[in-house]
PDB file of N, CA, C and O in Angstrom:
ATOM      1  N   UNK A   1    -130.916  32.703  15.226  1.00  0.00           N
ATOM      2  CA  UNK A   1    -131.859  32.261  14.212  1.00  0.00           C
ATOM      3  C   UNK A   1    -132.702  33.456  13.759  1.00  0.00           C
ATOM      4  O   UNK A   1    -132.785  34.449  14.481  1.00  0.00           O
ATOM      5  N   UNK A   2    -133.377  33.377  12.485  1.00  0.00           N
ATOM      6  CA  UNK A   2    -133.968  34.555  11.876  1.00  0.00           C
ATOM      7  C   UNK A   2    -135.193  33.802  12.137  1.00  0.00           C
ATOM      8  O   UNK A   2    -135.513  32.776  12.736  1.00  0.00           O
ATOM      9  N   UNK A   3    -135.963  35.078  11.182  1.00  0.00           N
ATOM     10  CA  UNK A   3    -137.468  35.138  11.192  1.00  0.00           C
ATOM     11  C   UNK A   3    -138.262  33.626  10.913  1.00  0.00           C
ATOM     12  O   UNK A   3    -139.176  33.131  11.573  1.00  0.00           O
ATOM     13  N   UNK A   4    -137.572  33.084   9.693  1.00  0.00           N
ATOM     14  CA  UNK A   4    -138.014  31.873   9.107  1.00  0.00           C
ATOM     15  C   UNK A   4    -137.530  30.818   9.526  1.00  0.00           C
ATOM     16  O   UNK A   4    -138.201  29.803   9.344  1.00  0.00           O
ATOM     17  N   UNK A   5    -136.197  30.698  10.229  1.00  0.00           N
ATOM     18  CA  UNK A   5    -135.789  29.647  10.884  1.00  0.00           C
ATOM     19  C   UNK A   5    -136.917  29.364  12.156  1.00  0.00           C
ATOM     20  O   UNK A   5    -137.494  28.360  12.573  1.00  0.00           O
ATOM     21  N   UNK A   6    -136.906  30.340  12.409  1.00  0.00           N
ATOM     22  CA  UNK A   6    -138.058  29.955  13.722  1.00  0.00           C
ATOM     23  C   UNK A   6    -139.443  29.762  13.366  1.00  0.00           C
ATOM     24  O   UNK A   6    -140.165  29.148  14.152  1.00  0.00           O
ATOM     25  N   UNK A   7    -140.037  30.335  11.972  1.00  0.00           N
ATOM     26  CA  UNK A   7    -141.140  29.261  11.494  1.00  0.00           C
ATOM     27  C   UNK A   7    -141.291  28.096  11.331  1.00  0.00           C
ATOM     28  O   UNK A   7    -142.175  27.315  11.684  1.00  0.00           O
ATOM     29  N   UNK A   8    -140.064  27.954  10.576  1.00  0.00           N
ATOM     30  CA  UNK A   8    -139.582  26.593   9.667  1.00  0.00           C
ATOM     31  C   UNK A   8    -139.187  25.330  11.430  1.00  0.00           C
ATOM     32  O   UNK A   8    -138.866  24.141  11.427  1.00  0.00           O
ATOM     33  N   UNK A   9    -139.340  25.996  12.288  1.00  0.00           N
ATOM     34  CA  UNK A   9    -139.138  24.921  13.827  1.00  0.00           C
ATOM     35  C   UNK A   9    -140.808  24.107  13.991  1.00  0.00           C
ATOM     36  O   UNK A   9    -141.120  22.932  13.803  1.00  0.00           O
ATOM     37  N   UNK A  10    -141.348  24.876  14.266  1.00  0.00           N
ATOM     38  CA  UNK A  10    -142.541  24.067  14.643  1.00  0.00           C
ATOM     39  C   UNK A  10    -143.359  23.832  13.546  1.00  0.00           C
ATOM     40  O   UNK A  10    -144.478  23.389  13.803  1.00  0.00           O
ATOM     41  N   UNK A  11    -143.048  24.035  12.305  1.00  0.00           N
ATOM     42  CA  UNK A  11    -143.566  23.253  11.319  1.00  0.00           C
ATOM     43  C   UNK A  11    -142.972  21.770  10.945  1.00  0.00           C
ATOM     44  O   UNK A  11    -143.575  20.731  10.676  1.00  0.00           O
ATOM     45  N   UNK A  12    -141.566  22.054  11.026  1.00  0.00           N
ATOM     46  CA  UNK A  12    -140.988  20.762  11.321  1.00  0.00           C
ATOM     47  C   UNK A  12    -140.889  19.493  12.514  1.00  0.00           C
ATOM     48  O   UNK A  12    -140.569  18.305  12.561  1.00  0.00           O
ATOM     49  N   UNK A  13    -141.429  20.670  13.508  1.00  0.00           N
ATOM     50  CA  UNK A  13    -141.646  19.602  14.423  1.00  0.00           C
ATOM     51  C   UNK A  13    -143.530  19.238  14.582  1.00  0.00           C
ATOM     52  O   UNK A  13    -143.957  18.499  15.469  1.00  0.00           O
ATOM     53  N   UNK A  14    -144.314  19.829  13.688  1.00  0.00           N
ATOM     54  CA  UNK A  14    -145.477  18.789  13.706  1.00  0.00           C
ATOM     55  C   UNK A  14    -145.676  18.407  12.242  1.00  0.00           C
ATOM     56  O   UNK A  14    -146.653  17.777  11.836  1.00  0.00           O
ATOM     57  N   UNK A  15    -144.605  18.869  11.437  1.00  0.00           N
ATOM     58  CA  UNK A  15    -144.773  17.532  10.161  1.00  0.00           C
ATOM     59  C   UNK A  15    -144.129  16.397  10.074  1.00  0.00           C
ATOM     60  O   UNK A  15    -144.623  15.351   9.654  1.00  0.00           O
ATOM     61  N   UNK A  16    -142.692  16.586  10.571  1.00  0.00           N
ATOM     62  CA  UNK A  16    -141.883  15.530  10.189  1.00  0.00           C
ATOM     63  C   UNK A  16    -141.076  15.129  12.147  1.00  0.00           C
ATOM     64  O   UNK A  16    -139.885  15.025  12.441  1.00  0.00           O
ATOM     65  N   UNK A  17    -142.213  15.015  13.002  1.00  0.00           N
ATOM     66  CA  UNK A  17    -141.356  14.582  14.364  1.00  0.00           C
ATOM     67  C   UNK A  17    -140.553  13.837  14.750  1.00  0.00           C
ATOM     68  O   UNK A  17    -139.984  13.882  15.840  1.00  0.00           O
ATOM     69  N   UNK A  18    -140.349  12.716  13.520  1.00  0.00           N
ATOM     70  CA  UNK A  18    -139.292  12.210  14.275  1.00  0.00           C
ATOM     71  C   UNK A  18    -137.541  12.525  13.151  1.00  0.00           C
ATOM     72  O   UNK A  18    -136.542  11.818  13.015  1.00  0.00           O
ATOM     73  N   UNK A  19    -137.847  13.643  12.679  1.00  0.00           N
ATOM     74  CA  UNK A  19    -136.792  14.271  11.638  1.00  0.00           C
ATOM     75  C   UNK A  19    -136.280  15.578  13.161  1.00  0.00           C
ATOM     76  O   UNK A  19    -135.160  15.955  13.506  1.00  0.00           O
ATOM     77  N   UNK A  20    -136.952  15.749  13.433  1.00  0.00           N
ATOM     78  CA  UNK A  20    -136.895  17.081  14.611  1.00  0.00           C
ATOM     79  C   UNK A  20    -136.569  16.506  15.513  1.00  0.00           C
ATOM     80  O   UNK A  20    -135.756  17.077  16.240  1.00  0.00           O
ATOM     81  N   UNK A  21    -136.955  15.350  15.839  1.00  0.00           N
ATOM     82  CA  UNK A  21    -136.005  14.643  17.736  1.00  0.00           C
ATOM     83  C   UNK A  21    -135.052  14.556  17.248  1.00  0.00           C
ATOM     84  O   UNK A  21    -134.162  14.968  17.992  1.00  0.00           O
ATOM     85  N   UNK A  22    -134.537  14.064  15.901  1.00  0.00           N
ATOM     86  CA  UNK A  22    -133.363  13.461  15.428  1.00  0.00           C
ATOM     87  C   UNK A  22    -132.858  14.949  15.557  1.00  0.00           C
ATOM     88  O   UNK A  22    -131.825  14.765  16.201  1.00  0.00           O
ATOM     89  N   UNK A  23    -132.908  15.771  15.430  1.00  0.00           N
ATOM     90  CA  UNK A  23    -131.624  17.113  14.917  1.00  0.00           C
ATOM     91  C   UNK A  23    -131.603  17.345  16.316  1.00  0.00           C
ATOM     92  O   UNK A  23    -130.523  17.526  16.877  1.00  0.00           O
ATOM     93  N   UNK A  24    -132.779  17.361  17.006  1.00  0.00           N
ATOM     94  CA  UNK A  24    -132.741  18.094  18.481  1.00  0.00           C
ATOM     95  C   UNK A  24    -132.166  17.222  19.460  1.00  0.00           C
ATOM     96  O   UNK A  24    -131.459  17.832  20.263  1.00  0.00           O
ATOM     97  N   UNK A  25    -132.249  15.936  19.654  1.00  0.00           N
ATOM     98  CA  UNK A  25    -131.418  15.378  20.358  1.00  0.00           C
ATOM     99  C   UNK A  25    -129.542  15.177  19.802  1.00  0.00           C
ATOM    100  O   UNK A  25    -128.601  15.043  20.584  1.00  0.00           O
ATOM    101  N   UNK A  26    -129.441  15.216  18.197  1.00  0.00           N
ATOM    102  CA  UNK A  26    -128.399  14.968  18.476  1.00  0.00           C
ATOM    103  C   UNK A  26    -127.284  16.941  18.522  1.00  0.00           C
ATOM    104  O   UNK A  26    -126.054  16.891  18.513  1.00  0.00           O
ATOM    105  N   UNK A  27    -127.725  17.790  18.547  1.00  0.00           N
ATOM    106  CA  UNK A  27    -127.860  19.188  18.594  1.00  0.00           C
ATOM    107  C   UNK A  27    -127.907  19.720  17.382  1.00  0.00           C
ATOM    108  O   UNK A  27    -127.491  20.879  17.402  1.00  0.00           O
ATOM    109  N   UNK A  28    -128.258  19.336  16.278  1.00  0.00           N
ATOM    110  CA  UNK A  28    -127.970  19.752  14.811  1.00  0.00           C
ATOM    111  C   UNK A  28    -129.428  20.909  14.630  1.00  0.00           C
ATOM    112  O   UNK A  28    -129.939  21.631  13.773  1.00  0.00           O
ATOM    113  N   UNK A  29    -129.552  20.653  15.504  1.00  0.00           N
ATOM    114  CA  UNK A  29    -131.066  21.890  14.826  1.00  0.00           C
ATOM    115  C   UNK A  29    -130.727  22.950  14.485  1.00  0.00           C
ATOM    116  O   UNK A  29    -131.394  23.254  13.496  1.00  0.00           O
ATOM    117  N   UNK A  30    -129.996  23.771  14.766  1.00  0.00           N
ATOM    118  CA  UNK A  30    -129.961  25.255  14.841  1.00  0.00           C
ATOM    119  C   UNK A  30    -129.128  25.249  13.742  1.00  0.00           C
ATOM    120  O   UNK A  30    -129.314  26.179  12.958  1.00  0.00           O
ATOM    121  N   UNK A  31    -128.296  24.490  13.478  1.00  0.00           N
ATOM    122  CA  UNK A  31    -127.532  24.455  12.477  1.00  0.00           C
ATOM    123  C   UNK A  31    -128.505  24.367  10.911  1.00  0.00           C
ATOM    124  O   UNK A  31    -128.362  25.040   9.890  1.00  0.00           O
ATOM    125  N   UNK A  32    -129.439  23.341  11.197  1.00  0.00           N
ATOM    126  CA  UNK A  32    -130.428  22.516  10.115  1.00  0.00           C
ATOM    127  C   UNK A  32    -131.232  23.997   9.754  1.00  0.00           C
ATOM    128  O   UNK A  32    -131.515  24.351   8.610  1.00  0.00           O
ATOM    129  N   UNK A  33    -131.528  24.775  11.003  1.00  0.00           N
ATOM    130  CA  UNK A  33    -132.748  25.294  10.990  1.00  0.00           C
ATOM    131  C   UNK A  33    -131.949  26.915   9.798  1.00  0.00           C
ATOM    132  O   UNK A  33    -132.454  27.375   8.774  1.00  0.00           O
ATOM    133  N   UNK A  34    -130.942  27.257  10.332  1.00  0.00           N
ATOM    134  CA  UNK A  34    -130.173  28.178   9.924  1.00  0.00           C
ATOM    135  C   UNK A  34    -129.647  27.414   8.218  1.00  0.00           C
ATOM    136  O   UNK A  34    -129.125  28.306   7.548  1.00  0.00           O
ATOM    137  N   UNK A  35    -129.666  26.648   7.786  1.00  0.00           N
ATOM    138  CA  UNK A  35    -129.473  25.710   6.221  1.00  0.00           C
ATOM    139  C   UNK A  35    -130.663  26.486   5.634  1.00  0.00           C
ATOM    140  O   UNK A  35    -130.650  27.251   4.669  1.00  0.00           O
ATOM    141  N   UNK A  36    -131.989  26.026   6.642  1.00  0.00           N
ATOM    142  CA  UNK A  36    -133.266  26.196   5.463  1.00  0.00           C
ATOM    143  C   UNK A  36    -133.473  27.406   5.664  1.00  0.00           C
ATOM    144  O   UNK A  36    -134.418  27.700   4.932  1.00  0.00           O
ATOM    145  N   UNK A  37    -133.046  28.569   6.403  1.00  0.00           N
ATOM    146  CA  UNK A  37    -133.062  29.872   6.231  1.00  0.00           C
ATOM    147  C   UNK A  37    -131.959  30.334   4.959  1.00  0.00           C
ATOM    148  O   UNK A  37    -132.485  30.859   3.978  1.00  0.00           O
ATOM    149  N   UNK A  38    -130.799  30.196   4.950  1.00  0.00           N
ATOM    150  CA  UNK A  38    -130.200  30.127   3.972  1.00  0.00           C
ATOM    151  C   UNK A  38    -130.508  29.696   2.463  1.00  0.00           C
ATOM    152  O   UNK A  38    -129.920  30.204   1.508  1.00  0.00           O
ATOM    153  N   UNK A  39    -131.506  28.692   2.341  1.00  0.00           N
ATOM    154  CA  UNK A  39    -131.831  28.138   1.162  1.00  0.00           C
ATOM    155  C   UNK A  39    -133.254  29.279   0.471  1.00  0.00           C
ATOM    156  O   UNK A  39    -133.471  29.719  -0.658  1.00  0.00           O
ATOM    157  N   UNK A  40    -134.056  29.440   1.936  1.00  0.00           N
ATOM    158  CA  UNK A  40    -135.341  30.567   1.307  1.00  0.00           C
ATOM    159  C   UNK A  40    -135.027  31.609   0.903  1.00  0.00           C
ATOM    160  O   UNK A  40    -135.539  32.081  -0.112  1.00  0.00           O
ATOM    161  N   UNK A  41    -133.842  32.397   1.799  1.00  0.00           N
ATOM    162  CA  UNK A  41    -133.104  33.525   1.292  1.00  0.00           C
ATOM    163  C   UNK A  41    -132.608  33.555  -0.249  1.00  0.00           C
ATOM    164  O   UNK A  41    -132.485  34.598  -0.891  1.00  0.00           O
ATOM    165  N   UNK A  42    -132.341  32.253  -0.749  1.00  0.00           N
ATOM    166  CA  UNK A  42    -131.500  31.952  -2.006  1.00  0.00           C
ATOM    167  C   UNK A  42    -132.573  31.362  -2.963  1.00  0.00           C
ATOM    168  O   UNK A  42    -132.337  31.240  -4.165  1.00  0.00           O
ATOM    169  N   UNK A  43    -133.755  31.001  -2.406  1.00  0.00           N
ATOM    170  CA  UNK A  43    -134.787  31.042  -3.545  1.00  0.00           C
ATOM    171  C   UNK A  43    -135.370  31.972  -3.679  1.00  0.00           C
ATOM    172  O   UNK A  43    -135.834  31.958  -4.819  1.00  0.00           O
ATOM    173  N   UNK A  44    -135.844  33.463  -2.786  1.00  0.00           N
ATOM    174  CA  UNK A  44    -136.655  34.581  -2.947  1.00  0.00           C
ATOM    175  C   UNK A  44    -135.346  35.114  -4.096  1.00  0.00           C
ATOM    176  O   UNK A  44    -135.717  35.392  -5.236  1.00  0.00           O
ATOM    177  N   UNK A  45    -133.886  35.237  -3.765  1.00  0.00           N
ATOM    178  CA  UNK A  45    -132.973  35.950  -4.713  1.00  0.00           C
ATOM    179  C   UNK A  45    -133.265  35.511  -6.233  1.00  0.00           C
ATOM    180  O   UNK A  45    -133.217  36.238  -7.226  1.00  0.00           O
ATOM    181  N   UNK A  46    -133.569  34.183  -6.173  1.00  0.00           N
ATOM    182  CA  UNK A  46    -133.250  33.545  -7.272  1.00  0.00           C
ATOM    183  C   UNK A  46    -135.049  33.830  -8.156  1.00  0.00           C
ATOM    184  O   UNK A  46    -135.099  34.159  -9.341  1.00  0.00           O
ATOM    185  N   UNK A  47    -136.046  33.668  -7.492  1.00  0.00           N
ATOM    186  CA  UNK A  47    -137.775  34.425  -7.974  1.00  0.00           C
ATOM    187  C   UNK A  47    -137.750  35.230  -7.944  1.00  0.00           C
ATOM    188  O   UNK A  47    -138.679  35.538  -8.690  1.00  0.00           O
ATOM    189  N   UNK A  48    -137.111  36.572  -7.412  1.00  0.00           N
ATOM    190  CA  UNK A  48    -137.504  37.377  -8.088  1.00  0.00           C
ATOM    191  C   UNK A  48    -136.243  37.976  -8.941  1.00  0.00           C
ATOM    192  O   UNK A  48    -136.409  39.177  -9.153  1.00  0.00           O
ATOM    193  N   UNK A  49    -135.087  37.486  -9.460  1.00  0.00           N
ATOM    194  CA  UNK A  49    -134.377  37.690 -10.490  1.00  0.00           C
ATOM    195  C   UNK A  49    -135.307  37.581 -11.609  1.00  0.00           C
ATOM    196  O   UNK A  49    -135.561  38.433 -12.460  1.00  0.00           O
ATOM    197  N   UNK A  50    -135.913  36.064 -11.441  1.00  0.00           N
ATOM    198  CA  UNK A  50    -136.577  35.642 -12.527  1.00  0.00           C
ATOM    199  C   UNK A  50    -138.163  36.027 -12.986  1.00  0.00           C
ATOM    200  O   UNK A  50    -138.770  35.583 -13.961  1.00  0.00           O
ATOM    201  N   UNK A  51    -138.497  36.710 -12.270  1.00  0.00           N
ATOM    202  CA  UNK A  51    -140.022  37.504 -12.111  1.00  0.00           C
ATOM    203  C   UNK A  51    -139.371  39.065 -12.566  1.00  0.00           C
ATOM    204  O   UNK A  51    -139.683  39.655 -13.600  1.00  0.00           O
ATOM    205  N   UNK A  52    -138.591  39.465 -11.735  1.00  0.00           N
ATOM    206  CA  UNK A  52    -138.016  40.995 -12.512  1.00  0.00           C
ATOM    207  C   UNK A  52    -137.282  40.635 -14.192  1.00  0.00           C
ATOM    208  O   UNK A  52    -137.238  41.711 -14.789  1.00  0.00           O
ATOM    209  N   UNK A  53    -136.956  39.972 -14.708  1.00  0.00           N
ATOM    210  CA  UNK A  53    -136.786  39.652 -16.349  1.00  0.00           C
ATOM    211  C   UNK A  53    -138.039  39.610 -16.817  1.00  0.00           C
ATOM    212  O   UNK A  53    -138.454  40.543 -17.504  1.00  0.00           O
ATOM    213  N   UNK A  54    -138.762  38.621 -16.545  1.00  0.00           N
ATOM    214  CA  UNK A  54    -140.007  38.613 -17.198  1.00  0.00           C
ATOM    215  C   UNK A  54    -140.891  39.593 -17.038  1.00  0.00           C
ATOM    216  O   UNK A  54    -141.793  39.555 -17.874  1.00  0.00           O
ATOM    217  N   UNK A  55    -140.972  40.672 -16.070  1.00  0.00           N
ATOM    218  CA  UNK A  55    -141.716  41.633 -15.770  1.00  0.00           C
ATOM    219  C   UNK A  55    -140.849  42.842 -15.939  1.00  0.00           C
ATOM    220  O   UNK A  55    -141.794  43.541 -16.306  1.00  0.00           O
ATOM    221  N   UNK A  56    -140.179  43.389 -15.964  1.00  0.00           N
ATOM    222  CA  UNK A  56    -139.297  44.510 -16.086  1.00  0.00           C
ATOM    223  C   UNK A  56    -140.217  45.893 -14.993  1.00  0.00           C
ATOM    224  O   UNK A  56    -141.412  46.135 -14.823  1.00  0.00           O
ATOM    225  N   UNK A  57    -139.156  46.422 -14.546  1.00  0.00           N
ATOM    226  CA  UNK A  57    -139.801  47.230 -13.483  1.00  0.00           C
ATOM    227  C   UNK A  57    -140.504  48.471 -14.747  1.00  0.00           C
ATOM    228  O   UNK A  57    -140.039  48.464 -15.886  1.00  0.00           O
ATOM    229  N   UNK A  58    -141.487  49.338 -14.407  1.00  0.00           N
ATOM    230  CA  UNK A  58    -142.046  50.144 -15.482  1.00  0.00           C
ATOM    231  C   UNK A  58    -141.452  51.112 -15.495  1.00  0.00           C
ATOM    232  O   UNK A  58    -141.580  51.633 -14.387  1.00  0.00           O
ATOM    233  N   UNK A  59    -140.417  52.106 -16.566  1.00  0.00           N
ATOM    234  CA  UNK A  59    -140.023  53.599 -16.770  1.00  0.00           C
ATOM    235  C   UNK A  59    -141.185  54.275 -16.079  1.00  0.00           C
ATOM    236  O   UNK A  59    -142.368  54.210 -16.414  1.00  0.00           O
ATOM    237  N   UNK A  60    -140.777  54.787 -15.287  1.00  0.00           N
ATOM    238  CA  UNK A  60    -141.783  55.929 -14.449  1.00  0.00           C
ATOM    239  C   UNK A  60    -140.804  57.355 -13.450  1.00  0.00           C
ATOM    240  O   UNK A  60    -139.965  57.557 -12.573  1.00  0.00           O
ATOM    241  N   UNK A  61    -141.304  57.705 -13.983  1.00  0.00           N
ATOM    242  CA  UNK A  61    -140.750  58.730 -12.785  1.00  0.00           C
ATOM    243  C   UNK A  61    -141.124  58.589 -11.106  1.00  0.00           C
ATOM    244  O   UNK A  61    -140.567  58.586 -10.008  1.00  0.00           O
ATOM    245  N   UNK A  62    -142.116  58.507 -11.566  1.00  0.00           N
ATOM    246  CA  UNK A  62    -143.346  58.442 -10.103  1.00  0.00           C
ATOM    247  C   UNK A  62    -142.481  56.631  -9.537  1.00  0.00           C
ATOM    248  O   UNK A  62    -142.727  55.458  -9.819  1.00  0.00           O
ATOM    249  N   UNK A  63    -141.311  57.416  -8.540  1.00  0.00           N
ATOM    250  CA  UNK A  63    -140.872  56.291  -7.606  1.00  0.00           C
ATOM    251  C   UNK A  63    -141.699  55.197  -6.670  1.00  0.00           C
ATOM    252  O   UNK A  63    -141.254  54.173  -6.151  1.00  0.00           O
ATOM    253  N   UNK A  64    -142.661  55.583  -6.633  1.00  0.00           N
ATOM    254  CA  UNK A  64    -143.745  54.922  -5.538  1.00  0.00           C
ATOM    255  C   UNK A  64    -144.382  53.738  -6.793  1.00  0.00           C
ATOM    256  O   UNK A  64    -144.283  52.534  -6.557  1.00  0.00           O
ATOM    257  N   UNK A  65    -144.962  54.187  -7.982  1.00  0.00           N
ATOM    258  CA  UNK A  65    -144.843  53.245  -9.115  1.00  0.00           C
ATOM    259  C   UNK A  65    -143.773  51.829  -9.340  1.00  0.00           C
ATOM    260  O   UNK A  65    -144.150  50.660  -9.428  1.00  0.00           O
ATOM    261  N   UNK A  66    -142.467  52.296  -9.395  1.00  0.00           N
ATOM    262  CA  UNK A  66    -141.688  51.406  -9.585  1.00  0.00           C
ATOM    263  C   UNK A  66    -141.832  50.782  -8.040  1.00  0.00           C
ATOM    264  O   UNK A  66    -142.248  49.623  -8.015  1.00  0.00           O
ATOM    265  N   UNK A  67    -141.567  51.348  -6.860  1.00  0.00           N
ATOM    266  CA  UNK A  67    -141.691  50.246  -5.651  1.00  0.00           C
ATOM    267  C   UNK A  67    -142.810  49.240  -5.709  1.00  0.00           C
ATOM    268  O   UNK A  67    -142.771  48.035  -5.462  1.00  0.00           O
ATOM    269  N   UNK A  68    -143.715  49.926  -6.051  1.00  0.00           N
ATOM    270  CA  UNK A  68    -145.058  49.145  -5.812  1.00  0.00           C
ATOM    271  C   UNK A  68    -144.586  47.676  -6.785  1.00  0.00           C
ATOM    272  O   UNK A  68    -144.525  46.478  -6.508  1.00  0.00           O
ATOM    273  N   UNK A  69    -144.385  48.255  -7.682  1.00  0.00           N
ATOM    274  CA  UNK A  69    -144.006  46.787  -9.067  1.00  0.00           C
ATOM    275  C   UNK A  69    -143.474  45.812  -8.240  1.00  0.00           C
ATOM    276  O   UNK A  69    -143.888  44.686  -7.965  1.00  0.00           O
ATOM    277  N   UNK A  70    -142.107  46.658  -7.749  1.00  0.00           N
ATOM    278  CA  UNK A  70    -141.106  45.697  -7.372  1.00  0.00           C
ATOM    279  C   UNK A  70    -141.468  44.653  -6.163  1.00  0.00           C
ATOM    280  O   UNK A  70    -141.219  43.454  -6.041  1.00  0.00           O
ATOM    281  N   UNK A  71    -142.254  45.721  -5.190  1.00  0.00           N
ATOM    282  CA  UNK A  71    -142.788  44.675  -3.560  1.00  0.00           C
ATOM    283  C   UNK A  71    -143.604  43.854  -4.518  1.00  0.00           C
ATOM    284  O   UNK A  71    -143.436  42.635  -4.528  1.00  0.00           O
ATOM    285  N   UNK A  72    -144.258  44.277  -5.122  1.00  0.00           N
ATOM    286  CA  UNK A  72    -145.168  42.919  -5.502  1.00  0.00           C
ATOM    287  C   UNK A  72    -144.477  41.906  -5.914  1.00  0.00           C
ATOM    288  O   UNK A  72    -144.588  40.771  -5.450  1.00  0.00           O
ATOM    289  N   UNK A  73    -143.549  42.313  -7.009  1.00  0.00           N
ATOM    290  CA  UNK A  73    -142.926  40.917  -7.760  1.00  0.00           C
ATOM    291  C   UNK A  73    -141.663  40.491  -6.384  1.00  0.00           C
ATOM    292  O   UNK A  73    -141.045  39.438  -6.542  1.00  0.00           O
ATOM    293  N   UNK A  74    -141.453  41.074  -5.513  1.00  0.00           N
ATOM    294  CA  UNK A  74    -141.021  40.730  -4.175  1.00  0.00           C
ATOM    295  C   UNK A  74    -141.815  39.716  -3.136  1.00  0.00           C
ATOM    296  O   UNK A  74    -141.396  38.801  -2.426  1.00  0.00           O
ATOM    297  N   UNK A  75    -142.818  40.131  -3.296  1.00  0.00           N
ATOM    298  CA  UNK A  75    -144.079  39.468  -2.282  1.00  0.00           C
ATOM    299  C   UNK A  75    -144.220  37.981  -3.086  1.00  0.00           C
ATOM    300  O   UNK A  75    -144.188  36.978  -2.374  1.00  0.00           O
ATOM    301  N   UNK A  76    -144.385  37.803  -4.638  1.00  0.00           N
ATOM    302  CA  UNK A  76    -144.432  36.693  -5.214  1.00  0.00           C
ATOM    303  C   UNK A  76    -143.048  35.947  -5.575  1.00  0.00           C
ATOM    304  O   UNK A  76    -143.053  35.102  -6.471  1.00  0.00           O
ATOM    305  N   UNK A  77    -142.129  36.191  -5.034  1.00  0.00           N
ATOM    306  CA  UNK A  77    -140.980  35.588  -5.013  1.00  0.00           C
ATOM    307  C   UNK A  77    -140.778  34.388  -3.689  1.00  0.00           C
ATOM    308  O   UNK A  77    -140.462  33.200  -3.740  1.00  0.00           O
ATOM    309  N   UNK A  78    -141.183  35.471  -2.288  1.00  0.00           N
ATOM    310  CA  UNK A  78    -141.242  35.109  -1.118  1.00  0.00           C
ATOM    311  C   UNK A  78    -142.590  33.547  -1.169  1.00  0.00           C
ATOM    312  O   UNK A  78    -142.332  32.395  -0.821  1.00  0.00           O
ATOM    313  N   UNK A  79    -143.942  34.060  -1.703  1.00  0.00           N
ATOM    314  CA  UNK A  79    -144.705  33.341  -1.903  1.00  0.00           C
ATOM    315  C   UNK A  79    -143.998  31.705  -2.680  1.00  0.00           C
ATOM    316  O   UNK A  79    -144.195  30.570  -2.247  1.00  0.00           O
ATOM    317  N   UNK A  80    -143.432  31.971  -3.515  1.00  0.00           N
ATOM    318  CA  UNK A  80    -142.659  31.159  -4.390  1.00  0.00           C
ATOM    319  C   UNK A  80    -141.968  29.932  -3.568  1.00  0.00           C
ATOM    320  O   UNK A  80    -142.074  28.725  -3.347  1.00  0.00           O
ATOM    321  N   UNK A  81    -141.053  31.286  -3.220  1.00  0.00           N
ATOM    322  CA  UNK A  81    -139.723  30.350  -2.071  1.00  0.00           C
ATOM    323  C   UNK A  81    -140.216  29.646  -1.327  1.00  0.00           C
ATOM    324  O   UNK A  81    -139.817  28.483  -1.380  1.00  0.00           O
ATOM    325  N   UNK A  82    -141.475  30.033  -0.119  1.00  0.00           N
ATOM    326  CA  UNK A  82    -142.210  29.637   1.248  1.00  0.00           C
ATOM    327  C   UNK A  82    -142.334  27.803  -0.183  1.00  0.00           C
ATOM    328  O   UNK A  82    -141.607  26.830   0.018  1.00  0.00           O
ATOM    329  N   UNK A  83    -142.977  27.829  -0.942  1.00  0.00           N
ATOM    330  CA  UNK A  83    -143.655  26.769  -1.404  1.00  0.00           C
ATOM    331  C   UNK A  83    -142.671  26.060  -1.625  1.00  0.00           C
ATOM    332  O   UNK A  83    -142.650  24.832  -1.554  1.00  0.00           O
ATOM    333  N   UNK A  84    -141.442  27.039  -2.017  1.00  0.00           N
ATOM    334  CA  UNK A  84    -140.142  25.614  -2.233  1.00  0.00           C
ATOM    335  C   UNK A  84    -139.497  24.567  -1.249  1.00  0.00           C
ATOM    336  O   UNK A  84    -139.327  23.353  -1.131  1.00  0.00           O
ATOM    337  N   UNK A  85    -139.234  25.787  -0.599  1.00  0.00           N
ATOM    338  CA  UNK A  85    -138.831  25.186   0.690  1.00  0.00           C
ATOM    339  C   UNK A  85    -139.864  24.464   1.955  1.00  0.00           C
ATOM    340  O   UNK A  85    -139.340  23.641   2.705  1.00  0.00           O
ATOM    341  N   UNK A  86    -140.757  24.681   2.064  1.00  0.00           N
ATOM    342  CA  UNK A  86    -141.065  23.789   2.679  1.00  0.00           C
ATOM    343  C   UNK A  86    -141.591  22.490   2.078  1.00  0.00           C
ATOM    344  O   UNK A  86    -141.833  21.497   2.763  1.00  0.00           O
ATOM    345  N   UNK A  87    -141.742  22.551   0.847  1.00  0.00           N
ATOM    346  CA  UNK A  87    -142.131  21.421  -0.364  1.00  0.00           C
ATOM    347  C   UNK A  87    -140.561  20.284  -0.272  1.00  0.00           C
ATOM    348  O   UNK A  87    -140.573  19.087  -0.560  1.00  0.00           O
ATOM    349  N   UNK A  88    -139.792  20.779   0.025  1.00  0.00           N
ATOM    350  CA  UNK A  88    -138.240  19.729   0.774  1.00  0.00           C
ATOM    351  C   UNK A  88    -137.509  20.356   1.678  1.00  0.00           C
ATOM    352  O   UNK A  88    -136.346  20.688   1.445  1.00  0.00           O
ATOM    353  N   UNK A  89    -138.131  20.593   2.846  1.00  0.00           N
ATOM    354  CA  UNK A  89    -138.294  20.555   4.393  1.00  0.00           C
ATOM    355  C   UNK A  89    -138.316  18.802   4.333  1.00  0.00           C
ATOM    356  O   UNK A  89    -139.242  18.146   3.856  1.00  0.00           O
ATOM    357  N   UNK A  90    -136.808  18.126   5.060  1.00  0.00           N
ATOM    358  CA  UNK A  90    -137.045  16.956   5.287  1.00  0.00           C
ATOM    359  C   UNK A  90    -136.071  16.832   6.366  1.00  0.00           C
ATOM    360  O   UNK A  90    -135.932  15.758   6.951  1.00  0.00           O
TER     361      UNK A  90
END
């Protein structure tokens, strides 16, 4: 399990507990938990595709310029995703 699968555990098990006995007793968790890692991964890809169009990284020489753009519109992608996914976390 990654970073967010193992967030996405004990948030699920004190929002939705009896969604979490259900995966954990019947062994589906790791499987479930590794889905909604897969899905955040595929909404940060998918925010900041759509944040880098609307924002375009800036012509600069000065490389530290363009990173900076990019972590940010990176950081608000992640921000994005966290809200998607746990918004249908079920």
């Amino acid at each position: 399990m990654d970073r967010w699968a193992r967030l996405a555990e004990p948030y699920l098990k004190a929002n939705d507990p009896s969604h979490y006995s259900y995966l954990t007793q019947t062994g589906q968790i790791v499987t479930y938990l590794n889905e909604v890692s897969e899905r955040y991964q595929e909404a940060i890809d998918r925010y900041f595709d759509k944040l880098l169009k609307a924002n375009p990284a800036p012509v600069d020489p000065n490389i530290l310029i363009v990173a900076r753009h990019r972590n940010s519109l990176m950081e608000q992608a992640r921000e994005l995703a966290t809200e998607e996914v746990l918004k249908n976390l079920h």
